[in-house]
GUFITOR-695664 format. One record per residue: residue number from 1; z, y, x of N, C-alpha, C, O, CB in turn. Coordinates in steps of 0.001 Angstrom, whole numbers, padded with zeros to 6 digits, m for minus. Last residue first. Glycine has a CB too. Layout:
! residues N
<resi = NUM n.up = Z n.north = Y n.east = X ca.up = Z ca.north = Y ca.east = X c.up = Z c.north = Y c.east = X o.up = Z o.north = Y o.east = X cb.up = Z cb.north = Y cb.east = X>
...
This chain:
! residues 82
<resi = 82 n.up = m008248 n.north = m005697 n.east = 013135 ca.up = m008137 ca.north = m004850 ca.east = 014440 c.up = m007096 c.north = m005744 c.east = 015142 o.up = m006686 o.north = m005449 o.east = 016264 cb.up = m007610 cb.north = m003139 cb.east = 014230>
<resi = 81 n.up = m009043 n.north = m007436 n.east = 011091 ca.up = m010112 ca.north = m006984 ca.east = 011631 c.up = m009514 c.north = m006092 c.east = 013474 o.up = m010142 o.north = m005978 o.east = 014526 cb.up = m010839 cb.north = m005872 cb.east = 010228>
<resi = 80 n.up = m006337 n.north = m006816 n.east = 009723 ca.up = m006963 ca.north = m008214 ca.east = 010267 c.up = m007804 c.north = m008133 c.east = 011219 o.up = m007514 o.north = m008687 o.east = 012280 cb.up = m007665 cb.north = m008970 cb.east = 009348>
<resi = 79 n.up = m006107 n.north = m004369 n.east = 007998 ca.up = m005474 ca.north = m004762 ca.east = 009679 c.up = m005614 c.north = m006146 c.east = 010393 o.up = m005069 o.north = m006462 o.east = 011451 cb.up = m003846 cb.north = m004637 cb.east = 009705>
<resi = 78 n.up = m008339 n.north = m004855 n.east = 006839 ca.up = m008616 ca.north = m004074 ca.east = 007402 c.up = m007991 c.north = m004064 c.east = 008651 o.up = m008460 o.north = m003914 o.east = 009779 cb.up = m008546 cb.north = m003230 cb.east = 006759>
<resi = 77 n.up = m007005 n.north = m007037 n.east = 004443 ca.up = m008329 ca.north = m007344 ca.east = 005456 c.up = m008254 c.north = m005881 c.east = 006525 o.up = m007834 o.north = m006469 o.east = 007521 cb.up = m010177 cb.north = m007440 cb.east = 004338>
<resi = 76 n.up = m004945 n.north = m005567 n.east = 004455 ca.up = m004707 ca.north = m006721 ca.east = 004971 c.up = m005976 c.north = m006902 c.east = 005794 o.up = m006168 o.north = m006936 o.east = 007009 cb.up = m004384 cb.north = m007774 cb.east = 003942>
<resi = 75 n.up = m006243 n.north = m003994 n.east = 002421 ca.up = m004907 ca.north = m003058 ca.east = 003672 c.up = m005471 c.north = m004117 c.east = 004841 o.up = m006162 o.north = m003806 o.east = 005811 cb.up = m002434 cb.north = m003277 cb.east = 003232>
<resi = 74 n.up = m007160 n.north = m005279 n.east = 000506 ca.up = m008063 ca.north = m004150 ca.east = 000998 c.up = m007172 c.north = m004083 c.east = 002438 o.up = m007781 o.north = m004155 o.east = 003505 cb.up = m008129 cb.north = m002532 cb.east = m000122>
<resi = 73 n.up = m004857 n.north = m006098 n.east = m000559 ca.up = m005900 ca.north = m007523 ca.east = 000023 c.up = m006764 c.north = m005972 c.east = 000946 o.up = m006745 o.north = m005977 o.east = 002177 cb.up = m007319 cb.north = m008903 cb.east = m001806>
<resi = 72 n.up = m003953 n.north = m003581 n.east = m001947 ca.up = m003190 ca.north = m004431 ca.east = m000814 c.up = m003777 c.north = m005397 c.east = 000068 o.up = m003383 o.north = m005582 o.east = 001219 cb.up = m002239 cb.north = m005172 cb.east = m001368>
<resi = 71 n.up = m006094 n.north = m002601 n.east = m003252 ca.up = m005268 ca.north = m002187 ca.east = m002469 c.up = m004254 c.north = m002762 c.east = m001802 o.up = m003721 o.north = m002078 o.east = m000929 cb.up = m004922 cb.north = m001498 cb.east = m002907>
<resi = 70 n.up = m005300 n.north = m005236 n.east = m005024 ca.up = m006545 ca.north = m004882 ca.east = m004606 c.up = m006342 c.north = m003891 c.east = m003646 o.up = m006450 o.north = m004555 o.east = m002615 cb.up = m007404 cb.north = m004471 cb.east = m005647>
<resi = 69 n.up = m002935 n.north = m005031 n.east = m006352 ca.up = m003170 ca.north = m006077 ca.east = m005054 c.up = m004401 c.north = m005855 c.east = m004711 o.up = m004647 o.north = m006553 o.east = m003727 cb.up = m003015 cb.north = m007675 cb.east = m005284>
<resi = 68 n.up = m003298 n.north = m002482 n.east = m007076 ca.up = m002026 ca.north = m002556 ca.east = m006490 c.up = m002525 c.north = m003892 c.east = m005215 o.up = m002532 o.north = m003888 o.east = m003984 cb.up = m000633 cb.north = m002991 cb.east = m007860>
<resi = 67 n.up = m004908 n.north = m003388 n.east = m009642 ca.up = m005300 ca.north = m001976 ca.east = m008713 c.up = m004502 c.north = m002202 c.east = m007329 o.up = m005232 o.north = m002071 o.east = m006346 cb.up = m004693 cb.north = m000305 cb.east = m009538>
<resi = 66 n.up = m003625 n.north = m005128 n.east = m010647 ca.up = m004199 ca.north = m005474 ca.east = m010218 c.up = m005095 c.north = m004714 c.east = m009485 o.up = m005962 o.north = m005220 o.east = m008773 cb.up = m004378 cb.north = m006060 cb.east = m010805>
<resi = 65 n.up = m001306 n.north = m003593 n.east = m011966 ca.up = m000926 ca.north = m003690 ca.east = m010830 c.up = m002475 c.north = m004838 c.east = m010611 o.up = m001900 o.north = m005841 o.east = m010189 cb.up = 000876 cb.north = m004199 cb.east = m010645>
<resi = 64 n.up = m003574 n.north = m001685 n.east = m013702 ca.up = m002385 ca.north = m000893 ca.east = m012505 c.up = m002289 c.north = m002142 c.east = m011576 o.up = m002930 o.north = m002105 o.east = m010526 cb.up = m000462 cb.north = m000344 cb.east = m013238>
<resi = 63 n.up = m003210 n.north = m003613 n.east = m015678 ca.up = m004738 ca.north = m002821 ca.east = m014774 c.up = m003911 c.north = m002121 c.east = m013528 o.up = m004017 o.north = m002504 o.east = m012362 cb.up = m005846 cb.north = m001205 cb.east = m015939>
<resi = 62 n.up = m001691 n.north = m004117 n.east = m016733 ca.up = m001691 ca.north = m004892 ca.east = m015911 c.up = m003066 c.north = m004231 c.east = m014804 o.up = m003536 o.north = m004418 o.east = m013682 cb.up = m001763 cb.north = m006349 cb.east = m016663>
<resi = 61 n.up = m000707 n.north = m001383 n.east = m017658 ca.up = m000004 ca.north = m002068 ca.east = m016462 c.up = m000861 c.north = m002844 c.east = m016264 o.up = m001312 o.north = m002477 o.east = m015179 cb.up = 001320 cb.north = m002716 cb.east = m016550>
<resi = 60 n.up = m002782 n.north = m001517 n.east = m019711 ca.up = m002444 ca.north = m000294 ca.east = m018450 c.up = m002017 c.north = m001006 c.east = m017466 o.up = m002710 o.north = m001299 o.east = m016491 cb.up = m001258 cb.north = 000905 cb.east = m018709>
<resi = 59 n.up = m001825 n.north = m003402 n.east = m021164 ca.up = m003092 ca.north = m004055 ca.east = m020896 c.up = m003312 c.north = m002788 c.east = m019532 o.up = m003918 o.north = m003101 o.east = m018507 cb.up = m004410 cb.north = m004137 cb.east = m022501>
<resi = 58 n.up = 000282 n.north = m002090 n.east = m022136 ca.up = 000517 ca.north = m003827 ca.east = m021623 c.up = m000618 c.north = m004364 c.east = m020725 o.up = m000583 o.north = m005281 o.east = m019903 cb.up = 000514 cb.north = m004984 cb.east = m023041>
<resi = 57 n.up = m000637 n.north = m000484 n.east = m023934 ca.up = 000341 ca.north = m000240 ca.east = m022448 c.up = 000692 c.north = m001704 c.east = m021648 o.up = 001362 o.north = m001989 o.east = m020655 cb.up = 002089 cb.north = 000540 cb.east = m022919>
<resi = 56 n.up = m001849 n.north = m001672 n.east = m025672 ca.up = m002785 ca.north = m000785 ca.east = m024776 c.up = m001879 c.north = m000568 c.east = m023915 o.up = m002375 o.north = m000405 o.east = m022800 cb.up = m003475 cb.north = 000545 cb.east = m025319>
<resi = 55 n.up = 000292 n.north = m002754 n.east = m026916 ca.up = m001047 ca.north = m003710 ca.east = m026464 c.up = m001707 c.north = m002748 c.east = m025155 o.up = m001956 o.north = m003107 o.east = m024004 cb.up = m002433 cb.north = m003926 cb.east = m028035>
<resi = 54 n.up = 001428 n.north = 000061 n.east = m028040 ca.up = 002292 ca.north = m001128 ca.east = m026937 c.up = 001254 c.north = m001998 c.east = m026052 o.up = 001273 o.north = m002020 o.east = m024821 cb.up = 003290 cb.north = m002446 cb.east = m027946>
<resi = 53 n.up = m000455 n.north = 001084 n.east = m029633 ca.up = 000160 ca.north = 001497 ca.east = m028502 c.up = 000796 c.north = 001107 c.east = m027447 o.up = 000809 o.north = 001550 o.east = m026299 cb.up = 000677 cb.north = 001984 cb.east = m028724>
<resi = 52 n.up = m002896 n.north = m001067 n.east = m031047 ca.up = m001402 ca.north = m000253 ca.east = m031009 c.up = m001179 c.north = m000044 c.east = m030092 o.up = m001576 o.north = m000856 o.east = m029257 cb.up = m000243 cb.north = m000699 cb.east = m031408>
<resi = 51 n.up = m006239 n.north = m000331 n.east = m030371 ca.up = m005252 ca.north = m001151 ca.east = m030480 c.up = m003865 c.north = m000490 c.east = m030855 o.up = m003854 o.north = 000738 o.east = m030941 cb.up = m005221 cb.north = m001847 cb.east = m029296>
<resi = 50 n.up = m008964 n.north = m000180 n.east = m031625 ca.up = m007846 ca.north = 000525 ca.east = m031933 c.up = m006460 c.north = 000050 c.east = m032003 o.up = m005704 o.north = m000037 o.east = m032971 cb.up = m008073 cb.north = 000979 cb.east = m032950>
<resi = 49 n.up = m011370 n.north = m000483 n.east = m029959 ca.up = m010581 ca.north = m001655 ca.east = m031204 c.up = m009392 c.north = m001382 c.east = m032173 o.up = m008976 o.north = m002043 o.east = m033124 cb.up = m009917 cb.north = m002885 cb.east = m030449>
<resi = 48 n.up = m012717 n.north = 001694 n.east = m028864 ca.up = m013159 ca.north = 001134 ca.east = m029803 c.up = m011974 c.north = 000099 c.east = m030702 o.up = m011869 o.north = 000059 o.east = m031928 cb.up = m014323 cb.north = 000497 cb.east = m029196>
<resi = 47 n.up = m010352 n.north = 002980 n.east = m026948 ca.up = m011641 ca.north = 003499 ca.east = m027487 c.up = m012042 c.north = 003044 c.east = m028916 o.up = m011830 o.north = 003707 o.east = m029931 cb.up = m012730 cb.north = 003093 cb.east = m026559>
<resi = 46 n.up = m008749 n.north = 000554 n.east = m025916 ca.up = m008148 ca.north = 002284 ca.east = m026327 c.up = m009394 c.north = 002924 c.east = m027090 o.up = m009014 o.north = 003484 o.east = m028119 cb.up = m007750 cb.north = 003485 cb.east = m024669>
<resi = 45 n.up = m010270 n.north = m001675 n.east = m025300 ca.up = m009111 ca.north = m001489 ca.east = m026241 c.up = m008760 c.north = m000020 c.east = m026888 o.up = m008574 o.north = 000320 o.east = m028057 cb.up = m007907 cb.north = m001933 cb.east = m025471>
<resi = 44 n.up = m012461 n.north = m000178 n.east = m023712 ca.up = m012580 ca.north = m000788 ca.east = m024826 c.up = m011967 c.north = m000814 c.east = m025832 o.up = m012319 o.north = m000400 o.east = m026936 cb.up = m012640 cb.north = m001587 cb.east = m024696>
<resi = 43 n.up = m010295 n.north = 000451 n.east = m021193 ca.up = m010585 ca.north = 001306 ca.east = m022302 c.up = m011173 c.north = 001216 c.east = m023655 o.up = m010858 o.north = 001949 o.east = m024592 cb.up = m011164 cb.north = 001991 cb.east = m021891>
<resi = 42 n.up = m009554 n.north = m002330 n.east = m020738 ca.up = m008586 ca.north = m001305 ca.east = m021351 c.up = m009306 c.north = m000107 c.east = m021902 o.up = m008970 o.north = 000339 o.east = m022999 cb.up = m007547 cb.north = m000802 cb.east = m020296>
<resi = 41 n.up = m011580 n.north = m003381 n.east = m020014 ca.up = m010922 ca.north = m003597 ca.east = m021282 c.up = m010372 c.north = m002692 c.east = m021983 o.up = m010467 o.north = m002297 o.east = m023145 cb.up = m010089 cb.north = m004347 cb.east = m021207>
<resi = 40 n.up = m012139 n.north = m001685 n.east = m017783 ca.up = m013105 ca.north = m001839 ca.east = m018736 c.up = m012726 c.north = m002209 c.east = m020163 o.up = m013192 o.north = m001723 o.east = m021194 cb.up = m013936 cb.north = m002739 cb.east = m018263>
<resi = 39 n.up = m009993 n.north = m002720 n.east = m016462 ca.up = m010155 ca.north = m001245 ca.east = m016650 c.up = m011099 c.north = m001154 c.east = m017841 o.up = m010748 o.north = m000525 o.east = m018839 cb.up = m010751 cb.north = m000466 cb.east = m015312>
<resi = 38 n.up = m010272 n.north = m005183 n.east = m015921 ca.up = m009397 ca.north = m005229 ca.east = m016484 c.up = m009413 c.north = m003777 c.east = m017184 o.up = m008930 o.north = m003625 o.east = m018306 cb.up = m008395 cb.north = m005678 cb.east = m015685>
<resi = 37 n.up = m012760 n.north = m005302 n.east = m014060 ca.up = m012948 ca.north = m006068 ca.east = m015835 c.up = m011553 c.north = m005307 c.east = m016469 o.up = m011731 o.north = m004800 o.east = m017576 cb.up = m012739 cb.north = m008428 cb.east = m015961>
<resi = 36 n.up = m011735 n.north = m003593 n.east = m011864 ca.up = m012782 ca.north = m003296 ca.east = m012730 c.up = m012655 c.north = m003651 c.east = m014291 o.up = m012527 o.north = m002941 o.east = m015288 cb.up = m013894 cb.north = m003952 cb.east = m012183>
<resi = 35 n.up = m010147 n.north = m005853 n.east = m010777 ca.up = m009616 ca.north = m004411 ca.east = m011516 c.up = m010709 c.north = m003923 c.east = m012632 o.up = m010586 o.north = m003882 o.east = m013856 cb.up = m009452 cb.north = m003041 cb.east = m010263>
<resi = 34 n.up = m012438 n.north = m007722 n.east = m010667 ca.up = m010889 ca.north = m008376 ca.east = m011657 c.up = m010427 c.north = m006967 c.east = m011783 o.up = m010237 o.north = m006660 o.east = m012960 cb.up = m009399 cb.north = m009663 cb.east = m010703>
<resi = 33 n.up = m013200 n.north = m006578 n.east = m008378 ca.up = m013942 ca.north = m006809 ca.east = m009488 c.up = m012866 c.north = m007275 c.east = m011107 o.up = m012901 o.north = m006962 o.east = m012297 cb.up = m015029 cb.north = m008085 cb.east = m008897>
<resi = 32 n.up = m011397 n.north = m006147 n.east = m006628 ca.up = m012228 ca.north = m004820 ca.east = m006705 c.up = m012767 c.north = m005440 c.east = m008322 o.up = m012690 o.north = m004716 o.east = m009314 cb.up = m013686 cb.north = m004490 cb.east = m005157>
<resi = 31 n.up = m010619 n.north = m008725 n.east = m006245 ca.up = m009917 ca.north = m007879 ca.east = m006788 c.up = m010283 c.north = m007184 c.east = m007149 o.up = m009848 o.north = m006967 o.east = m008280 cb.up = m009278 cb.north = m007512 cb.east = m006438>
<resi = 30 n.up = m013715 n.north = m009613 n.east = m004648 ca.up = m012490 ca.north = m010260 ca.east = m005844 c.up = m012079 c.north = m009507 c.east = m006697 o.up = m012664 o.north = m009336 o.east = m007767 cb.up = m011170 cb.north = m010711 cb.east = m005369>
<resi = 29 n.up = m013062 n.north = m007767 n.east = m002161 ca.up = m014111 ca.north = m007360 ca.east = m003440 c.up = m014208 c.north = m008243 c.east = m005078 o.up = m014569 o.north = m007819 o.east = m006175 cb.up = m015700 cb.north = m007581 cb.east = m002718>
<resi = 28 n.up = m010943 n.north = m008415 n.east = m001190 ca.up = m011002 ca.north = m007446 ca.east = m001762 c.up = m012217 c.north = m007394 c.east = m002723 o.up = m012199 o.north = m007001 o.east = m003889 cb.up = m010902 cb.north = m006552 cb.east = m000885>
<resi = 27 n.up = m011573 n.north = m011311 n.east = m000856 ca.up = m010579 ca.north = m010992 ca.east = m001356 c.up = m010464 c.north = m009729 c.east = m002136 o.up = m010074 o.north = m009676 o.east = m003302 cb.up = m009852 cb.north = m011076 cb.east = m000508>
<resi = 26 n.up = m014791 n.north = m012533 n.east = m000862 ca.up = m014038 ca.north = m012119 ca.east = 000187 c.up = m012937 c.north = m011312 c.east = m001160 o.up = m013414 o.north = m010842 o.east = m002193 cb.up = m015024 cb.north = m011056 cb.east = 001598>
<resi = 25 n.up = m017019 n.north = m014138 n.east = m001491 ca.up = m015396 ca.north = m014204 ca.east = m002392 c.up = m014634 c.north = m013829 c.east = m001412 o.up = m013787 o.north = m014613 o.east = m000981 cb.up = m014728 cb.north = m015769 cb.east = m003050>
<resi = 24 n.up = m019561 n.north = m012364 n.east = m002586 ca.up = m019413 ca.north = m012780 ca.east = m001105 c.up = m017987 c.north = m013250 c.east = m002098 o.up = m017863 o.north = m012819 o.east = m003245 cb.up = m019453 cb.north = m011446 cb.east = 000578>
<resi = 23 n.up = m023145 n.north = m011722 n.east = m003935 ca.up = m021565 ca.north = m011845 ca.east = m004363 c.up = m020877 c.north = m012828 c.east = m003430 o.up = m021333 o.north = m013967 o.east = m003329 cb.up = m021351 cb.north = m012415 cb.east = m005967>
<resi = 22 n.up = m025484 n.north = m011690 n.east = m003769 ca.up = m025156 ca.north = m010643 ca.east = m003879 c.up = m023417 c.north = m010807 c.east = m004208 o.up = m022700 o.north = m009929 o.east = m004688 cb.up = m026122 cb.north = m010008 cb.east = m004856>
<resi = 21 n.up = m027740 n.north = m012968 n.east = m000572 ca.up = m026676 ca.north = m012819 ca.east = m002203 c.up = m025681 c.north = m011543 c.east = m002236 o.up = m025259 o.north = m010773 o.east = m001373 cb.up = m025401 cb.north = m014348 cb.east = m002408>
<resi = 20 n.up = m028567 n.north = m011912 n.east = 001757 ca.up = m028867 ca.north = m012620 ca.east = 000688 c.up = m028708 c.north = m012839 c.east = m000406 o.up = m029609 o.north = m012904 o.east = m001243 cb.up = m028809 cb.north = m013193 cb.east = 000775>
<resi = 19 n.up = m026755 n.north = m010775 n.east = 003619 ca.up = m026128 ca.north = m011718 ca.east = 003561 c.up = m027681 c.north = m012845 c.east = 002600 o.up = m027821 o.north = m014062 o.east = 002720 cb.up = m024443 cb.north = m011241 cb.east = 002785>
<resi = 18 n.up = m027446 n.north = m007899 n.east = 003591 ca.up = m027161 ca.north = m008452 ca.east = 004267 c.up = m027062 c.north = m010178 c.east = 004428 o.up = m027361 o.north = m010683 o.east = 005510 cb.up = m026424 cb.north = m007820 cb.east = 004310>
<resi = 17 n.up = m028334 n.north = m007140 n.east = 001343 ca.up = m029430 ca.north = m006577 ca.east = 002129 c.up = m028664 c.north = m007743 c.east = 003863 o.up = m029300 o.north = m008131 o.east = 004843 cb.up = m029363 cb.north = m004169 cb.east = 002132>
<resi = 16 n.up = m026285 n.north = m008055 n.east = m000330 ca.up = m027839 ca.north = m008655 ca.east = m000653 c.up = m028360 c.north = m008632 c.east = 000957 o.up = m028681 o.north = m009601 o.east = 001644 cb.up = m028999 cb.north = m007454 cb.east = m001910>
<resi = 15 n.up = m024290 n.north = m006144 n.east = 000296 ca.up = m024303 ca.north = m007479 ca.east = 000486 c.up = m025694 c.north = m008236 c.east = 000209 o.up = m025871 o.north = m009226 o.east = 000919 cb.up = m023258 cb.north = m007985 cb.east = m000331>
<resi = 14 n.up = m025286 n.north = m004234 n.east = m000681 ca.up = m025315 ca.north = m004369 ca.east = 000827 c.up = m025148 c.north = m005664 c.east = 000926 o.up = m025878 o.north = m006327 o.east = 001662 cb.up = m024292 cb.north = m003597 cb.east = 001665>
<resi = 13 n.up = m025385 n.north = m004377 n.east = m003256 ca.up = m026122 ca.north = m004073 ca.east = m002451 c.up = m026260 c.north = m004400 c.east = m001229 o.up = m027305 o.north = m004829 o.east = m000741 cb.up = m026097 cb.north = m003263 cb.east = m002490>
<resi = 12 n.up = m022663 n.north = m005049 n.east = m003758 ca.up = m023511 ca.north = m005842 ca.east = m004096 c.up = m025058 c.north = m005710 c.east = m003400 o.up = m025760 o.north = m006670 o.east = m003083 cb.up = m023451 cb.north = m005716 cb.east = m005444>
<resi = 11 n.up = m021499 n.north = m001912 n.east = m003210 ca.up = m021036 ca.north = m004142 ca.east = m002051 c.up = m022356 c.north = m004911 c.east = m002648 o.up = m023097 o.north = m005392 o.east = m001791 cb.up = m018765 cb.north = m005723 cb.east = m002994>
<resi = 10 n.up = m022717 n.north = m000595 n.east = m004712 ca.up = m023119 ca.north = m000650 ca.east = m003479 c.up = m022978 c.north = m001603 c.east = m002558 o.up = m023665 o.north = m002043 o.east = m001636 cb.up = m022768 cb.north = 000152 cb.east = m003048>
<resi = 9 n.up = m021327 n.north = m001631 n.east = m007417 ca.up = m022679 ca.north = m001594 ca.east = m006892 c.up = m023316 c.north = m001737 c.east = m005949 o.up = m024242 o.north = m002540 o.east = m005833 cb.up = m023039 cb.north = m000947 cb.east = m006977>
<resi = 8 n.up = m018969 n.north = m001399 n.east = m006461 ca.up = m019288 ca.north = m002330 ca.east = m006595 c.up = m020621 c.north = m002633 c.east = m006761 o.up = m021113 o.north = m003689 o.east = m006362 cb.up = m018682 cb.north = m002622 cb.east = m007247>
<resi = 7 n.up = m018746 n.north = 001750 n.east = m006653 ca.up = m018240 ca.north = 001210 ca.east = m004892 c.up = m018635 c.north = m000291 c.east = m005604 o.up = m018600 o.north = m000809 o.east = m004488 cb.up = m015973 cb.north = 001520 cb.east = m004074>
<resi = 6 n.up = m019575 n.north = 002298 n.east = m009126 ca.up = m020502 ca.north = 002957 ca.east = m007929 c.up = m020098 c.north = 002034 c.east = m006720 o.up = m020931 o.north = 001614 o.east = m005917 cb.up = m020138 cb.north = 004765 cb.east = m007559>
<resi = 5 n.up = m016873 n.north = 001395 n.east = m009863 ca.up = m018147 ca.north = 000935 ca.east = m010629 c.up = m019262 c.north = 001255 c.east = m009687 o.up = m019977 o.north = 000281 o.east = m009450 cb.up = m018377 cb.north = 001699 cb.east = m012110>
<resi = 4 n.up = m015561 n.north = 002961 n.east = m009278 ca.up = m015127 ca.north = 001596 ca.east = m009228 c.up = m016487 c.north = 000402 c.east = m009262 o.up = m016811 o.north = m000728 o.east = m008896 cb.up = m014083 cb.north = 001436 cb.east = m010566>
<resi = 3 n.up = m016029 n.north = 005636 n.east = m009805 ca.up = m016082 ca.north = 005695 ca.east = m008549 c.up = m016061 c.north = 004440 c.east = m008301 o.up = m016465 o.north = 004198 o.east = m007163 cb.up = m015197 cb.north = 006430 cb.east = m007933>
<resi = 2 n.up = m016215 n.north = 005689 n.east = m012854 ca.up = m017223 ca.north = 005882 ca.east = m012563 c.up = m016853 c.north = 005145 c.east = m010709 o.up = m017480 o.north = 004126 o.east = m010421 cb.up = m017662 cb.north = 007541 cb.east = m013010>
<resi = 1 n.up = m013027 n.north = 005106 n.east = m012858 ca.up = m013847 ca.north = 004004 ca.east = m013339 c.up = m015264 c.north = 004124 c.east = m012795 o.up = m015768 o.north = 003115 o.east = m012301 cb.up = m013862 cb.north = 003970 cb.east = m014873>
């Protein structure tokens, strides 16, 4: 989460230093951000709301597989580029 959170900082950064703004809708960094929120919940959920066990495994997966297409849009753009 710390490493998710540091690598979105720094797009935002660079992206400023580059572009002007700080938020581009390039695919991966999309995803990068939609994992993020979803991670954030989930621990929220697990931490503070005290969810049941099932909710909180429901809300894992989906964090997982939006980890999954984020790592995948990530792959794509990269073999695009070459």
């Amino acid at each position: 989460m710390l490493g998710l959170t540091l690598a979105l900082t720094l797009n935002f950064w660079v992206e400023a230093q580059r572009t002007g703004r700080y938020w581009n809708w390039q695919p991966y960094v999309s995803w990068a951000l939609i994992t993020w929120l979803a991670m954030s919940g989930y621990r929220r959920s697990r931490f503070q709301l005290h969810w049941r066990r099932w909710q909180i495994a429901v809300l894992g997966v989906a964090g997982l597989a939006f980890l999954g297409i984020g790592v995948w849009t990530l792959v794509v753009a990269i073999l695009e580029q070459t």
